[in-house]
Steps between C-alpha positions, in 0.01 A plus 500: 500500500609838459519774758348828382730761543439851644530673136236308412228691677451777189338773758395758248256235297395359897617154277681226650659231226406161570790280701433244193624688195336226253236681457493884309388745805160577493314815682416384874173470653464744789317584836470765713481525914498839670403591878216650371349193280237237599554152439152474341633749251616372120895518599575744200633853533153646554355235740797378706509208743562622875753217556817273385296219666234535286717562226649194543192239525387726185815431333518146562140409360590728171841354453412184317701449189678783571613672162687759611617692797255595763549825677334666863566840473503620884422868490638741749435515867495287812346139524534391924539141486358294807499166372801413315434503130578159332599327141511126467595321191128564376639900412771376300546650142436176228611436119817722560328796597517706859236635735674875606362708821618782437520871653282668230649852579871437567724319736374542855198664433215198561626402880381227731516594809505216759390690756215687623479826727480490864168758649341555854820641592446661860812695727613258760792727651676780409605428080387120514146420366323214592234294249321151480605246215328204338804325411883385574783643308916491608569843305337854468522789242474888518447676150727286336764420767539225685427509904729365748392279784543670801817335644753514781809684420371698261617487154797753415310605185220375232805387282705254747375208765731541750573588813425197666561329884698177484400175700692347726632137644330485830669159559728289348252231437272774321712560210287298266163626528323600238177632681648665820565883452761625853595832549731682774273665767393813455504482101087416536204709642294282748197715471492410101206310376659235261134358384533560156854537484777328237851479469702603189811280574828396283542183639798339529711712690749656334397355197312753343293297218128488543249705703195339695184703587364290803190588726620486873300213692589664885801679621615423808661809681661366787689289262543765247370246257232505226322164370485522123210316316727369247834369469687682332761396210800497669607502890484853676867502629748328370879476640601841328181675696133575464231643246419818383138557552192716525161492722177666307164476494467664845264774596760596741765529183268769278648806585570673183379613153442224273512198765164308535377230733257246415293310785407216347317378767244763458527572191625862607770662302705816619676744235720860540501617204731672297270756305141381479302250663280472208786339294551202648451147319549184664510156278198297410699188301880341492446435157371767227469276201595085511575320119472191598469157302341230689817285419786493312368354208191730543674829473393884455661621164544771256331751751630873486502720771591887365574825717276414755556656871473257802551678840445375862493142646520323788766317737459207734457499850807309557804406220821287498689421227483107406464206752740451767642141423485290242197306423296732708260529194384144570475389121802292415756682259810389324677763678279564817784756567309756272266546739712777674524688149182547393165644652287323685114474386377780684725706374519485123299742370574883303301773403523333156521119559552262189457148553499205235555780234637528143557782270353769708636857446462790761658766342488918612350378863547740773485315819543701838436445862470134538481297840730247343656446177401626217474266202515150601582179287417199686633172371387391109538860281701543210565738238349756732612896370496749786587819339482853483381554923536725763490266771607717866435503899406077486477367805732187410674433152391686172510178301558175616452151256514206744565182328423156583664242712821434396503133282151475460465705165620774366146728483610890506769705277480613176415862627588892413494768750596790315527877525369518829547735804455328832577703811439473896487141498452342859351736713325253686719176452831664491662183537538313154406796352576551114416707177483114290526196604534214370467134655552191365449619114663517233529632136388883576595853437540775722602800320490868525400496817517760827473373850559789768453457869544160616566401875627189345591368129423704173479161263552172617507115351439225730443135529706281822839405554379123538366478157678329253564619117221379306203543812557857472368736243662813554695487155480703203462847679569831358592782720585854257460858512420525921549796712469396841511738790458524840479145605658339818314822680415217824686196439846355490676150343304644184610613173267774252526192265444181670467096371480226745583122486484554129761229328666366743666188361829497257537589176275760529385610194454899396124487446412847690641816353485807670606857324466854506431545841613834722401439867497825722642520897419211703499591833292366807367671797730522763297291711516221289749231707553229201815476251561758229297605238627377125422704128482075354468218733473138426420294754490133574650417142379795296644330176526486163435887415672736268569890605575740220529866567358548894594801718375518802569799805576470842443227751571376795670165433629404178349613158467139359537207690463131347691186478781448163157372329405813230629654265551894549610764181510879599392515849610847718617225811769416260807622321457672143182604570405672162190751542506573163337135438173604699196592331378735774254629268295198414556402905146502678168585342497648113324790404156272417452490920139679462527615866707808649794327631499547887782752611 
């Protein structure tokens, strides 16, 4: 199959060319929605339907023998999604030709807004209003800008997560707990009430690799301990020292503009705003709009989704990265161990999700303010093209494509990501954060990309140490024209550009090429306890890669660091560095980005 490339989309005849080209184009048949329309209207220009739901079932019982392209014209305006709008394999395009949503007035200008306004907003003291809510939600919005939860220490600023307190080893014996939080006395407020409280923790000690958001089950103050819910991923001290961490949720930690505090108990939430009270949106869904195939063989393709503005989803009440141990997923695997790498259940879900997928473009999407990440590619999707996209302040990665098990089947790769601008990544799952990444796949493109303001990785590639060559898929990668900067903002043992586990076993062939890559200043917050901070890291085998013509700034460790495994031409960590050989010009997104690029 072919993938239909972004210059495809001729935007001046609203025509999109058929992914097939077998067949001469032919003029597309097209619908119209607006936030004015009524789904009893006709669906033309005059009599618009009121909804891409509608749309959709109208779509699907017009779409037999489909002759040429179909095209929803979404007409200006906003469109508040409560219910998470779906495709199955039912709103695929047939006979070679595409179904196309697209943003009838230019990129950005139809938006779905995942969330809905919050009213009955009464003073409860001083600045903080007081109203009564309907529903649960983990994150909170003011006029376009995302709320924190109010938290103990205070954040320094909107733009960083630290400072933090650091647990500590109350007893020898203690050192490998994973749900008991100990501080030194003093450091904790009796009086607080922890109810609703969580901790934001980088477990591990001084390893400074994930974040877990836990809700507190009881503290215990003559102990200075807190009971955690949860375990969390790793241990909370290990032998180097303790954890950086943060307490929120606490109507005793709301004590400044743009902190809110949600009682979930009674359904009471508590905002100080920054400006005006009547701005404030809190989520209604996780997911904004699911492609999903009801199994691989059973797949959504040769669906188009053009310029269309997503903004606002939700989190989870409580996150960790992976399972703890192997085999903790309780379905037997070849490599159980790849348990710990990927998400659990709960937990795998975007503002754009694609699952059992094939051919699907999403091209000119701006996508802002999610709860987690924002376009998510669970398991079986291939020749997926992600181009063109603002994507900036997600709550976890901007796009992540999450193969499958490792042996059983190579089922995702074959994708583009291409001219897109992805920044604030992570600013509620710090840890693991990244611009792209990429797990267990192979066969992709990542290409004039920008990824700015990371607390962890930029891009990474990952699959597990224990795998052996042939069980993993994450071959055939291309990596070109990247500007990464700011990453390694929180986090240490990192590098901007990151593989894990990836090749691991001799001769290790050069099937990953990265080139044309400048990487700004990688430098952590001083807090941050773990090892340095690396411009190119590849860890746990990292292998079988070719570097041609990488710069990257300052760090805090070394600017590459991998084993005598890849092959490196023209990289600033090494003698003969020849600027001259850089195409700084082409580096990042090209002048088709449709979107003001963020200063």
């Amino acid at each position: 199959m072919k993938v239909v490339s972004a210059a495809v989309v001729v935007l001046a005849a609203l025509v999109v060319a058929p992914a097939a080209s077998a067949q001469a184009p032919c003029k597309p048949v097209e619908f119209y929605v607006a936030p004015d329309g009524a789904d009893r209207g006709a669906g033309n220009a005059q009599r618009p339907w009121k909804t891409i739901e509608h749309a959709r079932d109208q779509v699907r019982a017009k779409k037999k023998h489909q002759k040429c392209d179909i095209v929803v014209n979404v007409k200006a305006g906003d469109y508040v999604v409560d219910k998470t709008i779906e495709f199955t394999e039912a709103d695929s395009g047939e006979n070679g030709h595409r179904i196309i949503y697209r943003s009838a007035d230019g990129p950005g200008k139809a938006r779905l807004l995942g969330a809905e306004p919050l009213t009955g907003w009464q003073k409860y003291k001083g600045d903080i209003y007081k109203t009564k809510v309907d529903r649960t939600f983990y994150t909170l919005f003011e006029d376009g800008r995302r709320a924190t939860t109010a938290r103990f220490p205070n954040r320094r600023s909107d733009d960083v997560w630290a400072p933090y307190l650091t647990s500590v080893l109350k007893e020898p014996e203690k050192e490998a707990v994973h749900q008991w939080l100990y501080s030194n006395p003093g450091e904790w407020d009796k009086s607080w009430n922890l109810d609703n409280a969580q901790v934001t923790v980088w477990s591990g000690g001084s390893w400074s690799w994930f974040t877990d958001t836990v809700p507190i089950q009881n503290p215990s103050w003559d102990d200075n301990q807190i009971t955690l819910e949860h375990w969390t991923r790793y241990a909370l001290v290990n032998s180097r020292g303790g954890s950086r961490y943060f307490l929120q949720n606490s109507l005793d930690f709301l004590d400044q503009p743009g902190e809110y505090f949600f009682d979930f108990g009674k359904g009471e939430v508590y905002y100080w705003p920054r400006g005006s009270i009547d701005k404030v949106m809190a989520p209604t869904v996780q997911t904004i709009v699911s492609l999903a195939g009801s199994t691989p063989d059973k797949r959504v393709q040769n669906l188009t989704l053009d310029g269309l503005a997503l903004q606002y989803s939700d989190f989870v009440g409580w996150y960790r990265n992976g399972w703890i141990s192997a085999g903790d997923a309780g379905v037997p695997h070849k490599y159980p161990e790849y348990d710990r790498q990927i998400e659990m259940p709960r937990n795998r879900f975007g503002a754009v999700t694609l699952t059992n997928t094939r051919g699907v473009d999403l091209t000119r999407l701006h996508i802002a303010d999610t709860g987690f990440t924002a376009v998510y590619l669970l398991f079986a999707n291939d020749h997926i093209r992600i181009s063109d996209s603002l994507l900036e302040n997600i709550g976890a990665d901007g796009i992540k494509v999450e193969g499958g098990y490792p042996g059983e089947g190579d089922v995702a790769g074959h994708n583009v990501f291409t001219n897109n601008y992805i920044h604030h990544v992570g600013e509620l799952v710090p840890g693991d954060a990244a611009g792209v990444e990429l797990m267990n796949t192979g066969n992709n493109e990542v290409s004039h990309t920008v990824v700015r303001h990371s607390a962890r990785y930029g891009v990474s590639l990952e699959v597990r140490p224990e795998v052996k060559d042939g069980d993993g898929y994450a071959h055939g990668n291309m990596f070109k024209y990247l500007r990464i900067e700011e990453a390694g903002l929180d986090s240490g043992d990192m590098g901007a550009f990151y593989t894990y586990g990836v090749s691991n076993a001799d001769p290790h062939p050069i099937t990953n090429h990265v080139s044309q890559v400048v990487i700004g200043d990688v430098i952590p917050d001083a807090s941050m306890p773990d090892s340095g901070t690396r411009g190119v890291h590849m860890d746990a085998g990292g292998c079988g890669f070719s570097f041609a013509d990488i710069e990257v700034g300052k760090v805090t460790d070394d600017k590459y660091q991998s084993y005598q495994c890849n092959e490196v031409t023209n990289a600033n960590w090494a003698d003969g560095f020849d600027a001259s050989k850089m195409e700084y010009d082409k580096i990042g997104v090209t002048s088709a980005f449709p979107y003001p690029v963020p200063s």
